[in-house]
C-alpha positions as CSV (number, residue, x, y, z in Angstrom):
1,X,38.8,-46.9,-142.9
2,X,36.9,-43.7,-144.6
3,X,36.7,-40.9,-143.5
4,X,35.4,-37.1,-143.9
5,X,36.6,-33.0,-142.9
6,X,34.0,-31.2,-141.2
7,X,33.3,-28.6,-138.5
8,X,31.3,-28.3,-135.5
9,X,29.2,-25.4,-134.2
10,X,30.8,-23.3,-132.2
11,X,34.4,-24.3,-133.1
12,X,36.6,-23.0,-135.3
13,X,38.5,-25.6,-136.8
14,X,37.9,-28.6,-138.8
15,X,37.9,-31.8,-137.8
16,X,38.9,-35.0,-139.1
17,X,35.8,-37.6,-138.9
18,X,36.9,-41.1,-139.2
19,X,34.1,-44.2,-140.1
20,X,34.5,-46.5,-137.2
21,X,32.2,-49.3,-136.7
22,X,31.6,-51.8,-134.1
23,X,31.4,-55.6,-134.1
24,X,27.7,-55.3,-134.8
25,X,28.1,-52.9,-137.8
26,X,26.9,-49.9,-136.0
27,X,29.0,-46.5,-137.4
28,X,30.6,-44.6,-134.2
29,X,32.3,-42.1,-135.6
30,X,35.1,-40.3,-134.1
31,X,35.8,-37.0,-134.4
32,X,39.7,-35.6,-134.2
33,X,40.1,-31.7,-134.2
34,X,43.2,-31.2,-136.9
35,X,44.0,-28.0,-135.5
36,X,43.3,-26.2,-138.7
37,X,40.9,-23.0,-138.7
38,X,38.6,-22.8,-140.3
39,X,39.3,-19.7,-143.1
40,X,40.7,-18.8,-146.7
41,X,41.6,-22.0,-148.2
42,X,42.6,-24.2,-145.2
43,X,39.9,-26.5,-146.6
44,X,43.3,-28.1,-149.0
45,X,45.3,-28.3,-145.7
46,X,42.5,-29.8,-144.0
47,X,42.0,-32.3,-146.3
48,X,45.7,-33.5,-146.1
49,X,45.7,-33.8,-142.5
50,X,42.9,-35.9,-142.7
51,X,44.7,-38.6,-145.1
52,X,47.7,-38.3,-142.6
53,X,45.2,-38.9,-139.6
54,X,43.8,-42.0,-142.1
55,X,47.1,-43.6,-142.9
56,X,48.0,-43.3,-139.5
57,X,44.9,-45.6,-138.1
58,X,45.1,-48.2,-141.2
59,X,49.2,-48.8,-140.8
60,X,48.7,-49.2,-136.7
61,X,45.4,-51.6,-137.5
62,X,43.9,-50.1,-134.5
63,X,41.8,-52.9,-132.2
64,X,38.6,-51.4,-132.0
65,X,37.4,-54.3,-129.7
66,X,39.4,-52.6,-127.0
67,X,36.6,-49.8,-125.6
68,X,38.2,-48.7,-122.7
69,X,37.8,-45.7,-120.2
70,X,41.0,-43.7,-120.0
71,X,40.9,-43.7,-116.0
72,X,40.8,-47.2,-115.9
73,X,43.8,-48.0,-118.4
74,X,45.3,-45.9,-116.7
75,X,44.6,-47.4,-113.4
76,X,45.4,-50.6,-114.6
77,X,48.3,-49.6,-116.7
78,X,50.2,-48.1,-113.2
79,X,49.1,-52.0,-111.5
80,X,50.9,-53.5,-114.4
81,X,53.8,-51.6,-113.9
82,X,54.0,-52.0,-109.9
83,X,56.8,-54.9,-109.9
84,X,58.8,-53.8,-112.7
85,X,59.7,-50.5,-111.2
86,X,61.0,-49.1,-107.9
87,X,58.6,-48.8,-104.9
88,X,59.5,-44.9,-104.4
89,X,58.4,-44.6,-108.5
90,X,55.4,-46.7,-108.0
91,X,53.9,-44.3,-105.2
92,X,54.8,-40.9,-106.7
93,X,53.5,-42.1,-109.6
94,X,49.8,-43.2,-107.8
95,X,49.9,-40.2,-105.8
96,X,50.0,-37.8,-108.9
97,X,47.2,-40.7,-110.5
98,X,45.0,-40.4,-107.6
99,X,45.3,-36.8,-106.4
100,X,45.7,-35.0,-109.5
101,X,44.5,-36.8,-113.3
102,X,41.6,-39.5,-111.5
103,X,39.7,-36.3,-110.4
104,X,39.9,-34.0,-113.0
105,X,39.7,-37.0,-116.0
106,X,37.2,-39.3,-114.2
107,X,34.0,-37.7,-114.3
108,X,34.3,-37.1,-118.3
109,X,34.3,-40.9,-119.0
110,X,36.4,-40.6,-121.9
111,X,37.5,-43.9,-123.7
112,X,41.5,-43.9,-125.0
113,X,40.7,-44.5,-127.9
114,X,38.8,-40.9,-128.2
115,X,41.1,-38.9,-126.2
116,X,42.7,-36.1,-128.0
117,X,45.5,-33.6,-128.0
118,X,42.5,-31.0,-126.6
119,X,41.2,-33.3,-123.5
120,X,45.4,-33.3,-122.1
121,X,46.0,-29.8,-123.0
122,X,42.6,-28.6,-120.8
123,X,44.3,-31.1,-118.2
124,X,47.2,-28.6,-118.5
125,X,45.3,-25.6,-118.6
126,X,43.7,-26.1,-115.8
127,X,46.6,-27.3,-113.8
128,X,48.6,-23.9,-114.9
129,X,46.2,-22.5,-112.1
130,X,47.5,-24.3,-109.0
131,X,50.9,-25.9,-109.9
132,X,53.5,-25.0,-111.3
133,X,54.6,-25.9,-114.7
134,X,57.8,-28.3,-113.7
135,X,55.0,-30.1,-111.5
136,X,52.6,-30.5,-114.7
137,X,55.4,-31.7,-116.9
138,X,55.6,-34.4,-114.5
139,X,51.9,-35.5,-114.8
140,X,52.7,-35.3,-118.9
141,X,55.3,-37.8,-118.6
142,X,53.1,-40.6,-116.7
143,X,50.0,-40.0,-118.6
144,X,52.5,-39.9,-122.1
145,X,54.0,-43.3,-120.6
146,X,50.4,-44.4,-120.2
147,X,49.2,-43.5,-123.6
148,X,52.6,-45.4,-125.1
149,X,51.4,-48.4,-124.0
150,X,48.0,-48.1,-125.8
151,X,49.6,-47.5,-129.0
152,X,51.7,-50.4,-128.8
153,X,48.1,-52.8,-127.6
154,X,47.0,-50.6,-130.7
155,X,44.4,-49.1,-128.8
156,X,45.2,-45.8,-130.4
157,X,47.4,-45.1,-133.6
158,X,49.1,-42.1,-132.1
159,X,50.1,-40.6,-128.4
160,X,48.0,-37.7,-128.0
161,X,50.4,-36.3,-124.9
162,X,52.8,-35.8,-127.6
163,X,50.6,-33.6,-129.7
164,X,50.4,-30.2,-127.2
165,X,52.2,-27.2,-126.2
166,X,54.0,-28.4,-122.9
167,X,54.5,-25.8,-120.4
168,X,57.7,-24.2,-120.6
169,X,60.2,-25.5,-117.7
170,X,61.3,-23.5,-115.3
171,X,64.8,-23.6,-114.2
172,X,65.6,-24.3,-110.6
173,X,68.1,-21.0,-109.8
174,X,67.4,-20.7,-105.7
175,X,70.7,-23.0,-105.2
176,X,73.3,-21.8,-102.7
177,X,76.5,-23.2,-101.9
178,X,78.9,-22.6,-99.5
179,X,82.5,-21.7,-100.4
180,X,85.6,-23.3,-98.6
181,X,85.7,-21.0,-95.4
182,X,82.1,-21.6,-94.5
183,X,82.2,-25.6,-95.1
184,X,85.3,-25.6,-92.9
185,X,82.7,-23.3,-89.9
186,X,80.7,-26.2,-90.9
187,X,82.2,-29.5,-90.0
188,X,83.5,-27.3,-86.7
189,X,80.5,-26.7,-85.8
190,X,78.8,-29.9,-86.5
191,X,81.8,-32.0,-84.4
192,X,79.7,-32.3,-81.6
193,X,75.8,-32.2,-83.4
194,X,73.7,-35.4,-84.3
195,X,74.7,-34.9,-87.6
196,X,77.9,-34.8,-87.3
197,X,78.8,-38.3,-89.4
198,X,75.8,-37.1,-92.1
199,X,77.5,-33.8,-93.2
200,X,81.4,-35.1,-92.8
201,X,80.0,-37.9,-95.4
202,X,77.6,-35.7,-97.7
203,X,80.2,-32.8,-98.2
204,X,83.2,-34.7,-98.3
205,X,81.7,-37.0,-101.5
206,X,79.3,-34.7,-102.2
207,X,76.4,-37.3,-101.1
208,X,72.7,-37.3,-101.8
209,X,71.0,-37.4,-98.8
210,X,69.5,-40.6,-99.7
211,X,73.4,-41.8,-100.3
212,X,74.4,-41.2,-96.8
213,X,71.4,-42.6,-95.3
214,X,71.4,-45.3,-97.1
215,X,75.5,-46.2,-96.1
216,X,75.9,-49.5,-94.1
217,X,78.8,-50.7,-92.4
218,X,78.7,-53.8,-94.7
219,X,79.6,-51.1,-97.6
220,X,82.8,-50.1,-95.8
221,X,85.5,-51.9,-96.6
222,X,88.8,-50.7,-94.2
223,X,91.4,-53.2,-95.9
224,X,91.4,-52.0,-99.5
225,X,90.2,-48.7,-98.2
226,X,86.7,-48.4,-100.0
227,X,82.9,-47.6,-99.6
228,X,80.4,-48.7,-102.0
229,X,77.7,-46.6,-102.4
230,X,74.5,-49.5,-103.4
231,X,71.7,-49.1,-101.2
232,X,69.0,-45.7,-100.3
233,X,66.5,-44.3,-98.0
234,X,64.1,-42.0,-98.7
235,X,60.6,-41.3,-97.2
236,X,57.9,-40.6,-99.9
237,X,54.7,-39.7,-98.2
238,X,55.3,-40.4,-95.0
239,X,56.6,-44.0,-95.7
240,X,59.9,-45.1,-95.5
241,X,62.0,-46.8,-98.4
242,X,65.2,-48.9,-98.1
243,X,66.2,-49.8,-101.3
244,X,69.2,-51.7,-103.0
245,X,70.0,-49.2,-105.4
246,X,70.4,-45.8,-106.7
247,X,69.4,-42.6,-108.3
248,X,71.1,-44.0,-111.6
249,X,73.7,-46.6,-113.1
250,X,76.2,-44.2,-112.5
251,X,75.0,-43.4,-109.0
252,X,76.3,-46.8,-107.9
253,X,79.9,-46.5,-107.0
254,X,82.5,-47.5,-104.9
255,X,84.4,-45.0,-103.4
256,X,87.9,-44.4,-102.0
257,X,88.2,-44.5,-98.5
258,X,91.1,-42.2,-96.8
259,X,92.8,-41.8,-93.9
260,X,91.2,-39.1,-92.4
261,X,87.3,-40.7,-93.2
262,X,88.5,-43.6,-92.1
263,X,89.6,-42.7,-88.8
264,X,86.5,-40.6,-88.6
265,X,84.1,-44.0,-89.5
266,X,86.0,-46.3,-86.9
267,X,85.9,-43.9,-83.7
268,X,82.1,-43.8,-84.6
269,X,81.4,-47.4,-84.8
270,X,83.3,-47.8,-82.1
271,X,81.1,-45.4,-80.7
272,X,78.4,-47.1,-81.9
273,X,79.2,-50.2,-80.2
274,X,79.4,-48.6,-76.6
275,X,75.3,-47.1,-76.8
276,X,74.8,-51.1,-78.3
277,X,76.4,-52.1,-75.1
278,X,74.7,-49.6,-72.8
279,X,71.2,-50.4,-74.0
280,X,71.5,-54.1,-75.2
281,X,67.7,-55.0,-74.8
282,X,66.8,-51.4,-76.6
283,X,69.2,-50.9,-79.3
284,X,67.7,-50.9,-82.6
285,X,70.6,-52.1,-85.2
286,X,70.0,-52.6,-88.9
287,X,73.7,-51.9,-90.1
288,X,73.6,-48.0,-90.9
289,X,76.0,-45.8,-90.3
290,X,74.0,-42.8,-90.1
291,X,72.1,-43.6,-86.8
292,X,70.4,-41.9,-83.2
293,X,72.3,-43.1,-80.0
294,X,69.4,-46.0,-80.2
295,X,70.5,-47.5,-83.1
296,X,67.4,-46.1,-85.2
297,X,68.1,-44.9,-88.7
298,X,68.3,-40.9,-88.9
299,X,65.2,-40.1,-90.9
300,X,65.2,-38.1,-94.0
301,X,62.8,-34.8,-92.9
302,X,64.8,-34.9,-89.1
303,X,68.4,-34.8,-91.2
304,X,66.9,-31.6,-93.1
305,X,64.7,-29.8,-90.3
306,X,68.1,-30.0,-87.8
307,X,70.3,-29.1,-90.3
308,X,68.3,-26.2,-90.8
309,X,68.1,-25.6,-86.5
310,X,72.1,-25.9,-86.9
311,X,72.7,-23.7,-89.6
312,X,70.4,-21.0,-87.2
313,X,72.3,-21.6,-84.3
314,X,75.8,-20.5,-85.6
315,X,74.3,-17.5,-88.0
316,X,75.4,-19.3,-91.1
317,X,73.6,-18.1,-94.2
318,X,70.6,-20.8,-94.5
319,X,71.0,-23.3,-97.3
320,X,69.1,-26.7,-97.7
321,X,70.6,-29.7,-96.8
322,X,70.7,-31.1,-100.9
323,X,73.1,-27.4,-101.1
324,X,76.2,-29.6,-99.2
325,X,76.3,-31.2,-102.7
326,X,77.3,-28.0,-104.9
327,X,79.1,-26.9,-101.8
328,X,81.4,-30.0,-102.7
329,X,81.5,-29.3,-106.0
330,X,82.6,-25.8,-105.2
331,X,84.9,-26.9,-102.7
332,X,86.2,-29.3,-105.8
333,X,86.9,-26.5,-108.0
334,X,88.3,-24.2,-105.3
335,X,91.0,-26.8,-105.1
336,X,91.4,-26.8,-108.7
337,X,89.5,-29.7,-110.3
338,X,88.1,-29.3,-113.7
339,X,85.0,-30.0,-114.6
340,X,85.0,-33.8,-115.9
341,X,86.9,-34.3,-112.8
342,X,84.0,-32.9,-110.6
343,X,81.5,-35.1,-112.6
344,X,83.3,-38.3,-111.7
345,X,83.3,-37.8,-108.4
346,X,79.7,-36.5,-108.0
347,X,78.6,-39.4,-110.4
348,X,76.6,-37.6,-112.2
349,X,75.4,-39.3,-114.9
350,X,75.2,-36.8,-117.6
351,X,78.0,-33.7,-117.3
352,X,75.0,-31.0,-118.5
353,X,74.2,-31.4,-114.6
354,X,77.5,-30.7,-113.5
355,X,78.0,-27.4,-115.7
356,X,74.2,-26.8,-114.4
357,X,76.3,-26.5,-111.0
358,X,78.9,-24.7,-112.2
359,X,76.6,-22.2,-113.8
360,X,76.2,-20.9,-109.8
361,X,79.1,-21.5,-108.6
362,X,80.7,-19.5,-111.6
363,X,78.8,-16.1,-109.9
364,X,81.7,-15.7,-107.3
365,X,84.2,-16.1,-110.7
366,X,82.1,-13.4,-112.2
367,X,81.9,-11.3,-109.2
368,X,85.5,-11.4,-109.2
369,X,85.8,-10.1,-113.3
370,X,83.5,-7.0,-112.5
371,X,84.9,-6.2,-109.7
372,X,88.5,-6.3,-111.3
373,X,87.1,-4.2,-114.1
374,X,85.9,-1.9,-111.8
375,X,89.1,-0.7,-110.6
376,X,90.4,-0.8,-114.5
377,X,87.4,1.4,-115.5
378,X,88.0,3.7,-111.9
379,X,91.5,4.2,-112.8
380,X,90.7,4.7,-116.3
381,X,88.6,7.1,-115.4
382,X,90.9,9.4,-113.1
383,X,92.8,9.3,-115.7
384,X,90.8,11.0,-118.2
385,X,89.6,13.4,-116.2
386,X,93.4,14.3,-115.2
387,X,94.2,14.3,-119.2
388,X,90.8,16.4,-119.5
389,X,92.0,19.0,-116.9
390,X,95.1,19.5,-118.4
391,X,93.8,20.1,-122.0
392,X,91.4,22.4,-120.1
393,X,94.5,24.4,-119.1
């Protein structure tokens, strides 16, 4: 393959334009913007990004038989990919496919093979205006899955995702926690609320709230004293999803069972058993724990909205219902576990999460130094002003 620099009216840069012909000997040149203005002696630098763009389409022996529109592979590439991932990824995925890069790509008809770095960072661009740039970085990472996939059908020599200035991430700070006083007002007020078994569970092993939802009895195992944390539920646009399995490898755990949770599980199944006995043509069982006095699984938004209503009702500062989590972990360290330790029993998967945790909880440590130095510096102060007066004198 040949190839030539040139520039384009209107535009500032050069581009790269590479000889491409079809199976009928027709040239259909492509042209690939380098990125290089055009000024001074760029012309050199030009000239070597071209032979880098040139080595890069002979050594990946690009199929030029494969003319596809980018909205189709990547309709097709998310269908190809329904069965070998997990049905919550699968619609998240076609949500952000069919609400968000379809519209804005499909009117533009470009083939894969001519998209460039500029066509995904006007996608960005334009994005920057109603979402938010954790939201976009998102989209990146479906259409940069995509676009991997055509360079290993050698579609395209290179991913062009990979090639533009991501939006910078912004890092979550709104999480609260509560500290040990206010998740003992907690579970007191909660002993007689719907949720009562949901927030016992989530803050003593600091649950997701897909975790506790998703706990069956089958999990609990009272003679070696375990729970095994295996199966989910979330609700994804307005469906809901039971699934064998979890966030992560790590997720997947089983879990000590004491006394006191123990206790705790069997007075509620044996509660369980009386509304299964009261309403035995009505009763819905599937085998959670986390259920209404029906037998119908608590649903993800109703655990959140209520435990917002309950947190009202007793004038507790308002948190969200994913906060119970760091409320554990601060509950952890308030008892005096380190750090690894707070990891392993939060199964988190990589420890920068938990030390993104104790970056908040670490505020009330802080708190404490300034205000301790406070009194040092007061103190220091009178002092000097006593040492002052009497030099004065």
């Amino acid at each position: 393959m040949t190839g030539s620099i040139q520039t384009k009216k209107g535009r500032t840069n050069y581009f790269a334009v590479l000889n491409i012909y079809d199976d009928f000997g027709k040239r259909k040149p492509k042209w690939i913007d380098t990125g290089i203005t055009v000024k001074g002696n760029n012309k050199r630098k030009a000239d070597a990004k071209l032979n880098e763009i040139l080595v890069e389409y002979n050594t990946a022996k690009i199929d030029l038989s494969k003319d596809i529109v980018f909205t189709e592979f990547m309709t097709n590439w998310l269908e190809n990919l329904k069965y070998s991932i997990a049905e919550t990824t699968y619609d998240g995925y076609s949500l952000v496919l069919k609400a968000h890069i379809l519209p804005f790509f499909e009117s533009k008809k470009i083939k894969v093979r001519d998209l460039t770095p500029a066509h995904i960072q006007q996608y960005v661009n334009f994005k920057m205006k109603s979402l938010s740039p954790n939201t976009i970085i998102k989209h990146l990472r479906n259409i940069s899955k995509c676009l991997d996939s055509a360079v290993r059908q050698n579609i395209i020599a290179f991913n062009p995702a990979k090639r533009i200035d991501m939006p910078k991430k912004i890092k979550y700070t709104g999480a609260k926690h509560y500290n040990e006083k206010q998740i003992e007002q907690l579970l007191e007020y909660s002993k007689d609320d719907p949720l009562k078994i949901v927030i016992l569970l989530t803050v003593f092993y600091g649950l997701r709230r897909s975790e506790v939802l998703g706990l069956k009895w089958s999990a609990v195992d009272y003679e070696s004293s375990t729970i095994t944390i295996q199966h989910t539920v979330t609700k994804y646009n307005k469906k809901l999803h039971k699934t064998n399995s979890t966030k992560n490898d790590s997720s997947y755990a089983v879990i000590p069972l004491p006394d006191l949770i123990k206790q705790k599980l069997a007075a509620w199944e044996t509660r369980q058993k009386e509304y299964q006995e009261q309403q035995p043509n009505d009763y819905a069982g599937e085998g959670y724990i986390c259920t209404q006095p029906d037998g119908k699984l608590l649903q993800p938004d109703f655990v959140s909205h209520h435990f917002g209503i309950l947190l009202k009702n007793h004038n507790m500062p308002i948190i969200r219902f994913h906060d119970l989590r760091h409320s554990s972990a601060n509950y952890l360290k308030y008892l005096g576990f380190d750090l690894k330790d707070i990891q392993v029993w939060l199964r988190h998967k990589d420890i920068q999460t938990t030390m993104n945790i104790y970056v908040n909880l670490d505020m009330e440590a802080k708190t404490e130094i300034a205000n301790s130095l406070n009194e040092k510096f007061k103190n220091f102060e009178q002092r000097h002003h006593v040492l002052d007066a009497a030099v004065n004198c």
